[in-house]
C-alpha positions in Angstrom: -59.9 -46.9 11.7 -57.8 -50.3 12.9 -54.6 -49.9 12.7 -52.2 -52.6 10.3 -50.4 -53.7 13.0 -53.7 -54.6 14.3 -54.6 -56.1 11.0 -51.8 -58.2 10.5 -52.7 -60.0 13.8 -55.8 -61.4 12.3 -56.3 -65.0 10.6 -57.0 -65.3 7.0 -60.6 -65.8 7.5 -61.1 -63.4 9.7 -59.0 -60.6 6.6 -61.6 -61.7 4.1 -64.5 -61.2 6.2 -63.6 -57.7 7.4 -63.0 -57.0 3.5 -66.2 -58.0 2.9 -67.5 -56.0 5.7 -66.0 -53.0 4.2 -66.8 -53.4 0.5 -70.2 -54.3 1.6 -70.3 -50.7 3.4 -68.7 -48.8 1.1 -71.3 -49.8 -1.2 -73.7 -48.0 1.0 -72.2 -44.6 1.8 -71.5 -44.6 -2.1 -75.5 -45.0 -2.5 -76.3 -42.5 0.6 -74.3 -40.2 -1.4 -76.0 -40.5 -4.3 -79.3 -39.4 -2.8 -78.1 -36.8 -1.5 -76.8 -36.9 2.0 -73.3 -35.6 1.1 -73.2 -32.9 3.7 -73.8 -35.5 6.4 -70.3 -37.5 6.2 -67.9 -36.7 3.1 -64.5 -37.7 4.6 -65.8 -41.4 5.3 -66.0 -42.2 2.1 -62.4 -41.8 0.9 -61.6 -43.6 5.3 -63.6 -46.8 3.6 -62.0 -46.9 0.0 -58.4 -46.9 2.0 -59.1 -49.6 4.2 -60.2 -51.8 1.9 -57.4 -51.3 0.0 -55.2 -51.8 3.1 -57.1 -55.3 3.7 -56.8 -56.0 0.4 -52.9 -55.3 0.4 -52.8 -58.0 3.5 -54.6 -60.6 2.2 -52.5 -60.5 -1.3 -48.9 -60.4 0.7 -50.2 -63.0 2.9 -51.1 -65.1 -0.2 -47.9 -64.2 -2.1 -45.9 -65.6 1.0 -47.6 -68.8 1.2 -47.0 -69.7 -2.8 -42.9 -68.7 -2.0 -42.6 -65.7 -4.3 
């Protein structure tokens, strides 16, 4: 898990494609738990959800700051 400090040091570009990134794998655990392999990993899934929302959180302030509200 990357920290937000970590986070905030990145460039627009490279927020969006680490959200992405995330959604994109999210996606799949929420499939490899549907078929059954929920004894295998349980606690990433809720890791995943939470850093997407934490990039997600970054890329809104980021684009609230540049329209001056």
């Amino acid at each position: 898990m990357v920290k937000t400090q970590e986070l905030r040091d990145l460039s627009d570009d490279e927020l969006q494609f680490r959200c992405g990134e995330a959604r994109k794998e999210l996606f799949r655990l929420k499939n490899q738990m549907r078929k059954n392999n929920k004894e295998r990993t349980p606690h990433v899934l809720p890791q995943k959800r939470r850093e997407v929302a934490r990039l997600l959180t970054l890329i809104h302030e980021r684009k609230i700051a540049q329209t001056g509200n």
